[in-house]
Structure formats: structure tokens, C-alpha cells
C-alpha positions as CSV (number, residue, x, y, z in Angstrom):
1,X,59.6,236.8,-36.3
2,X,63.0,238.4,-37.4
3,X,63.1,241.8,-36.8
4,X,65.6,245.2,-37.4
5,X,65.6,248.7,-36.9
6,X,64.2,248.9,-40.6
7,X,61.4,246.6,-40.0
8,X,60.5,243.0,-40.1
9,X,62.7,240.8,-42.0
10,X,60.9,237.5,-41.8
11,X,58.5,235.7,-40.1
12,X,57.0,232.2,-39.6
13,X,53.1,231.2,-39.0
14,X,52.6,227.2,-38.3
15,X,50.0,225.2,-37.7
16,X,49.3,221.1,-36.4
17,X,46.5,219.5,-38.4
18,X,46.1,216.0,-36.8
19,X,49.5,214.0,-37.0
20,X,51.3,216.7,-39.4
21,X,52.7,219.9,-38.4
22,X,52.0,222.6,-41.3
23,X,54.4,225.7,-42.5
24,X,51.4,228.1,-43.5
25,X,53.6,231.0,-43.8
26,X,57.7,231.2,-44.1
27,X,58.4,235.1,-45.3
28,X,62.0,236.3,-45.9
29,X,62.1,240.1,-47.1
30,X,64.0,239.9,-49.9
31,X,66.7,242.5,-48.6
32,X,67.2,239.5,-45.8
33,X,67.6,236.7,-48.3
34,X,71.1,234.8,-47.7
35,X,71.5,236.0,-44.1
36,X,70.3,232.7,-42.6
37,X,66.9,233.8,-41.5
38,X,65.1,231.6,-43.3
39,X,67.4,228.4,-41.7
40,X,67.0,229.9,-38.1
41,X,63.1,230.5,-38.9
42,X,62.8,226.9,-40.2
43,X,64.8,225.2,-37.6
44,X,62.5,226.7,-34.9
45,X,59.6,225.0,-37.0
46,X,61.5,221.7,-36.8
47,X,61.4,222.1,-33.1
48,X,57.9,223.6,-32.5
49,X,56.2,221.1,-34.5
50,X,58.0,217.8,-34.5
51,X,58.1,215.4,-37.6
52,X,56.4,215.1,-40.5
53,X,55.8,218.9,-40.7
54,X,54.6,219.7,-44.6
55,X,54.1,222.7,-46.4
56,X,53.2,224.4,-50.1
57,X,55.1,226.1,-52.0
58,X,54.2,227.2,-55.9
59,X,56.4,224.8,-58.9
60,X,57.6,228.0,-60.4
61,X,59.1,229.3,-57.1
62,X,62.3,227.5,-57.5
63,X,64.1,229.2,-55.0
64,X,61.9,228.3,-52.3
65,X,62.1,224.7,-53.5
66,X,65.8,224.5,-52.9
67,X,65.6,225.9,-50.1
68,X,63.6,223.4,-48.6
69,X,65.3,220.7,-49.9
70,X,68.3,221.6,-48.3
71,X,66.7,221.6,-45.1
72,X,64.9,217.9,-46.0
73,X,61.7,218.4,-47.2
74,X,60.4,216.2,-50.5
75,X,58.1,216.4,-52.6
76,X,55.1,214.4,-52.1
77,X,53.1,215.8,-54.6
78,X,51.9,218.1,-57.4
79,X,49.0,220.2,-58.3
80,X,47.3,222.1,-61.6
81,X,46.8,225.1,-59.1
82,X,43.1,224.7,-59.0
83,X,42.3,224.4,-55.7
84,X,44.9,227.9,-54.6
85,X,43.5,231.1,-54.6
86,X,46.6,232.3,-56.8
87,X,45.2,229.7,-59.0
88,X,48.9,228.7,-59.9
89,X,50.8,225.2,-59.7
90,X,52.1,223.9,-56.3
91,X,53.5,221.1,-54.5
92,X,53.3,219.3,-51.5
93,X,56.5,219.1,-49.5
94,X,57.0,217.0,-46.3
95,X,60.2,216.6,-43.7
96,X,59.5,213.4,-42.1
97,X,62.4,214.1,-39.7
């Protein structure tokens, strides 16, 4: 968790699920965005979890998906959104490391 005298800034919730390590939750508040949060947040994923560590993200959150492109994640695959609750196209990204 990133924190400041406001209040949280970000946090991070992972998971392992067999052989993969899972993001379930990267948050950045959005008054934290471009401060490196999100890089420090995912670089302690990296090393919590270990390779291949995936993750979901929505296709319209473009944002997001650059940002974890730039830290080495790929697509692996794409969804209608049915089985969400937000109901909404997603995508399975993986690091393999």
C-alpha cells in the first residue's frame, strides 16, 4: 500500500493460483498517477510472486494496458465481458519474466 497524509494512494492485492501468480487488484488514485507508484507497486508484485504472474484488465482501459506493457506483460487473450461482473470486455495479460 502507498500511503500520504491525505490518504491512500495505491495499493496492490495478489494472489498464486497453481503455477501463476495473479494481480487481483493494482489501484492508483488518480491524484497519484505519473508519480511511479504504480512501477514501485508492480515491481514488488514481480518479486512477491515470481514469473509468469497474469492479470485482467478491461480492453477499453487503455491506459492500464500501456502501462503494463511497459512493464512486460502480453496479451494472451480476449473476452466478450461475459463472464465479469462489470459485464464489459477484458483481456488476459501475462509477464512470463
Amino acid at each position: 500500500m502507498a500511503e500520504s497524509g491525505e490518504g491512500i494512494l495505491g495499493f496492490l492485492a495478489v494472489s498464486r493460483e497453481g503455477t501463476h501468480g495473479w494481480i487481483d487488484q493494482l489501484y492508483i488514485d488518480s491524484s497519484a498517477v505519473g508519480l511511479g507508484i504504480g512501477s514501485k507497486l508492480m515491481e514488488r508484485a514481480k518479486q512477491i510472486l515470481s514469473a509468469p504472474i497474469r492479470l485482467y484488465t478491461f480492453q477499453q482501459n487503455v491506459d492500464a494496458r500501456r502501462f503494463y506493457e511497459r512493464h512486460g506483460f502480453c496479451v494472451i487473450a480476449c473476452s466478450d465481458g461475459s463472464t465479469n461482473e462489470e459485464k464489459t470486455p477484458d483481456m488476459l495479460m501475462e509477464w512470463a519474466g
